[in-house]
N, C-alpha and C positions, 0 to 999 in steps of 0.2 A: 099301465104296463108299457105303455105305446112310446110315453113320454119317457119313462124309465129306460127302456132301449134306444130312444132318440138317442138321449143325453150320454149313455153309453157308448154309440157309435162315434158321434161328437167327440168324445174323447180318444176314444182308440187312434180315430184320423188325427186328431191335435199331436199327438203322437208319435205317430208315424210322418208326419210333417215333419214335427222338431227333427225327429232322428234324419231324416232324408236333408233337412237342413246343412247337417252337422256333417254329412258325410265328404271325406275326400276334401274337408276345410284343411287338414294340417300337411294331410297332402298336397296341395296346390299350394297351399303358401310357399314351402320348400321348396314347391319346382321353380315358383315365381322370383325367389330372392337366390338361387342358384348353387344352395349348396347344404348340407346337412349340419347344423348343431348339436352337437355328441357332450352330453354331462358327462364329465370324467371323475376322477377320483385326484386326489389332490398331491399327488405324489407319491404313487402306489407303485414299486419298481416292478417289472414285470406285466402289470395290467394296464395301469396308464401313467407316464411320469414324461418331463419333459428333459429332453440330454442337455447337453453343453451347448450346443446352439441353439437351446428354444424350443428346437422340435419333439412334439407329439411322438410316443413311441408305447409297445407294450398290446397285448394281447384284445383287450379292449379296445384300444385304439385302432389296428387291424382291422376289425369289426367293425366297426365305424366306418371307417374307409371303405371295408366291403359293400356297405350302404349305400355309400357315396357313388360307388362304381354301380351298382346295380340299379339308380336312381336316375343317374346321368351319364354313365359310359367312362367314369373319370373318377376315382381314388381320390386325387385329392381336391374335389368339390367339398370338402367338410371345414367346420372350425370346431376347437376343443374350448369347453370352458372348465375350468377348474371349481369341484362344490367340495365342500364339507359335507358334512354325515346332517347338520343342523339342516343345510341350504340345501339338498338335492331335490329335494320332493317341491320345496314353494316354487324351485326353478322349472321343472317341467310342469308344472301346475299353472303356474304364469305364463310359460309361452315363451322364457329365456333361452331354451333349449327345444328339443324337438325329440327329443328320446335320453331314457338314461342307460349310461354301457357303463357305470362306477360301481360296481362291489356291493352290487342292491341283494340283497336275500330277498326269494320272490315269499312270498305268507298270504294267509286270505287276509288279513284286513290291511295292510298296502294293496290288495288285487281289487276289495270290495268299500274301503271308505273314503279313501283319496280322490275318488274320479279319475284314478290311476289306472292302467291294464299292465298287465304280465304279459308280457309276450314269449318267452320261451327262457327255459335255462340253460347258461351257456359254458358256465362250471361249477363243478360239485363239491364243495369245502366242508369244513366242519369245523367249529370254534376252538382255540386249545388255549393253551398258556405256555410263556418265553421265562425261563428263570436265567441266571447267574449259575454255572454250575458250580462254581466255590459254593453255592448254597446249601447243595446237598441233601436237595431237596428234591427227590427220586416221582414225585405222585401229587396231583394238585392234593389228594386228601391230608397230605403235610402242613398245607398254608395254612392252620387255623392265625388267625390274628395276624395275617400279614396284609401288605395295602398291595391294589392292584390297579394300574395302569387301563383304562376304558377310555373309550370316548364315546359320549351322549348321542343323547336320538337314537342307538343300532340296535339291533336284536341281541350283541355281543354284550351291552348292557345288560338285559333283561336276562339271559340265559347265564352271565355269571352268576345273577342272584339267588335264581332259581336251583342252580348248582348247587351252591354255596346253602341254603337252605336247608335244599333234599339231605343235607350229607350233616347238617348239622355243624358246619364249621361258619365260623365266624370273621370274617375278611370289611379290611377299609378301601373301600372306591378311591380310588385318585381320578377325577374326570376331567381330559381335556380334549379336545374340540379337534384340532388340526394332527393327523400321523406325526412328522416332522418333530411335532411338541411331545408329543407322545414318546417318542423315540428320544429323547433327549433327556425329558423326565427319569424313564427307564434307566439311561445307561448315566446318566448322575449320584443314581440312587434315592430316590424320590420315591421310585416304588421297589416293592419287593420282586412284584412280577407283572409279565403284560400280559393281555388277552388278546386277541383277537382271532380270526379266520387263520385257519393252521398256514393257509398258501403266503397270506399277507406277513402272519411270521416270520415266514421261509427268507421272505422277500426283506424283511426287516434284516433282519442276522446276515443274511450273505450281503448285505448291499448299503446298512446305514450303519452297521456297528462298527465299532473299529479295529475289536478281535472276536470276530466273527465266531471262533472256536471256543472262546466264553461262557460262549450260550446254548443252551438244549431246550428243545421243546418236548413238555411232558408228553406222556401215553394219552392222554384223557382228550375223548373229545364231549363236548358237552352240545352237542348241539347237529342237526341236519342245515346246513348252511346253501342251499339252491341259489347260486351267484345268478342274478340275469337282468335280459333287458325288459324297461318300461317304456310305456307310451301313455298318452292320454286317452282318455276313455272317448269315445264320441266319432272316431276318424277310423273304420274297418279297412281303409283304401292303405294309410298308412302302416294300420298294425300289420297287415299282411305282407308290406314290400322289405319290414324290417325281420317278422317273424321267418318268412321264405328266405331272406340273403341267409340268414344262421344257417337255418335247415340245409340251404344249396352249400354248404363251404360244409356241412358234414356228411350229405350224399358223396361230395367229391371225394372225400377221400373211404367211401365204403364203395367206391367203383372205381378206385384207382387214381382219380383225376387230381394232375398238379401242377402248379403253376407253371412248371417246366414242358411236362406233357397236355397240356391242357387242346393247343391248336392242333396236334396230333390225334386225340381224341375227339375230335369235330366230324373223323373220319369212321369212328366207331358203328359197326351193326348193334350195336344194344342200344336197343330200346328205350331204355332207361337213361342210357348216358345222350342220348338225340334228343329227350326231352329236356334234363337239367342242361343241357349249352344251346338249347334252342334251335336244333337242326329240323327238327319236329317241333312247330310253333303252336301256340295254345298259352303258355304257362306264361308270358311276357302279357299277352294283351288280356289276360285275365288279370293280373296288377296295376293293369295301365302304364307300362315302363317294355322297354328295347325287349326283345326277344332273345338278344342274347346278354341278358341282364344277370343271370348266373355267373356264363362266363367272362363277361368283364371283372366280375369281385373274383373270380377264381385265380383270373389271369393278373389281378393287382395284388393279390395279400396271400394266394394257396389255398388249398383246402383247412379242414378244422384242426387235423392235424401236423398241418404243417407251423400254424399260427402258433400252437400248443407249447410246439419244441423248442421253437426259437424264441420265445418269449418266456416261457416259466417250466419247461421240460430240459431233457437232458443234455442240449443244447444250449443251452444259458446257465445264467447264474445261479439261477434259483436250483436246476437240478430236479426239479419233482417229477414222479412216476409217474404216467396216466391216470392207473389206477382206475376209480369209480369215472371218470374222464374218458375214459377209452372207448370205442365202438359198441355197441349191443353185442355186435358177433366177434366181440375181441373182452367179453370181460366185463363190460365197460356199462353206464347207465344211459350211453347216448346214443337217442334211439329217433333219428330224424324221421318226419313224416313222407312219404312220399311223394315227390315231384309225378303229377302225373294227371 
């Protein structure tokens, strides 16, 4: 029995070894190479796409930046890499990247088989479909026998078929790899219709087609789509400074805090608002990063909803509602943890 719990103990410690190992590894690298690697999405307008000079832009990409800033005091400490739907998981699984901010649906088995973690969801989508309206075709339950527009590896895969299934209609995959192709397929006539993330449609239609007015997306959603960031399993130092910069850009804007007023707010008697800008310290040296680590991402990119607007809300092109996006106490399903 003696040798039985030795050999148990022996283990537990083996254990708790590796894990103490592992801790604050992917952290400290980041600090040491000086800048945050952000998986992007591969030209996704509104979340992450790159403009006419090059540069990194889009809702995701803000996010990132906030990282950056919360990380090192500086916004633009980061590099973006551009993945496919194929390449996003080998690339932070490998250490190419350092988080992913691209159009990930958070699920348990991405959470539980990857050696991946979830770190928090950062928009709320739902899968649809993009027709041609000359098609006249009012309801996906119309498409029997037409071909649809997918790209491999997503959950957007799995839930058309599922769809398509349940309802007893009968549909041809068109599968390809990269948006940009996808989009091109589509409005060639290749496919009959496209799938994906209703926001990433939105973003398709106003932004790649070239009569935008064309096109409608049906009623149907087929799916709970939890858009968010990952990280690697193994590193609680980093899933924290990534999962908290979220949280702190949507505290800030459920107490007011924005980019604009943000150094005005430094001066605040609440409570609440002296802990997210670090007037009241604690919350900085429990991540191991600046004290006023909140308010650097706050003062680079705004709070959650300010990102929201100017990238994929009423303010931009895309045009989209809040909606399930909105605050807890506005509606909404976003429901940040407490700074505190």
């Amino acid at each position: 029995m003696k040798k039985h719990l030795s050999v148990l103990a022996a283990a537990v410690a083996l254990a708790c070894a590796s894990a103490g190992a592992t801790a604050g590894t992917v952290f400290d690298a980041v600090k040491k190479k000086g800048y945050v690697q952000c998986g992007l999405s591969d030209g996704v307008s509104g979340f992450s796409a790159t403009n006419s000079k090059g540069e990194w832009e889009g809702m995701d990409v803000d996010i990132c930046r906030a990282v950056a800033a919360s990380m090192f005091g500086d916004a633009s400490k980061y590099k973006g890499t551009a993945l496919s739907t194929q390449q996003r998981f080998t690339a932070l699984q490998s250490g190419e990247v350092d988080v992913l901010m691209r159009t990930v649906t958070l699920t348990q088995t991405r959470d539980t088989s990857l050696g991946l973690a979830a770190v928090a969801a950062s928009f709320y989508d739902g899968q649809g479909i993009l027709v041609r309206k000359s098609s006249n075709v009012k309801s996906a339950k119309e498409l029997d026998g037409a071909t649809v527009c997918v790209q491999p590896g997503t959950t957007t895969e799995l839930n058309l078929a599922d769809w398509f299934r349940t309802n007893g209609i009968k549909f041809t995959p068109v599968v390809i790899d990269k948006v940009t192709e996808v989009v091109r397929a589509f409005e060639s006539g290749r496919c009959d219709a496209f799938t994906d993330d209703a926001s990433q449609l939105a973003a398709v239609r106003a932004t790649q087609l070239a009569k935008p007015d064309d096109y409608e997306i049906l009623p149907e959603r087929f799916s709970k789509e939890p858009l968010g960031l990952m990280v690697r399993q193994g590193d609680d130092q980093w899933l924290g400074v990534v999962r908290w910069t979220l949280f702190a850009l949507m505290e800030a804007e459920e107490y007011g805090i924005t980019q604009k007023n943000v150094d005005e707010m430094l001066k605040s008697p609440n409570p609440n608002i002296q802990r997210i800008l670090g007037v009241t310290p604690g919350a900085g040296k429990n991540m191991g990063v600046d004290e006023k680590w909140a308010y650097n991402a706050i003062k680079a990119v705004g709070n959650y909803g300010e990102i929201f607007e100017r990238n994929v809300g009423k303010q931009s092109k895309l045009g989209l509602a809040r909606g399930t996006n909105a605050l807890w106490n506005q509606g909404g399903a976003m429901y940040p943890w407490p700074i505190r």
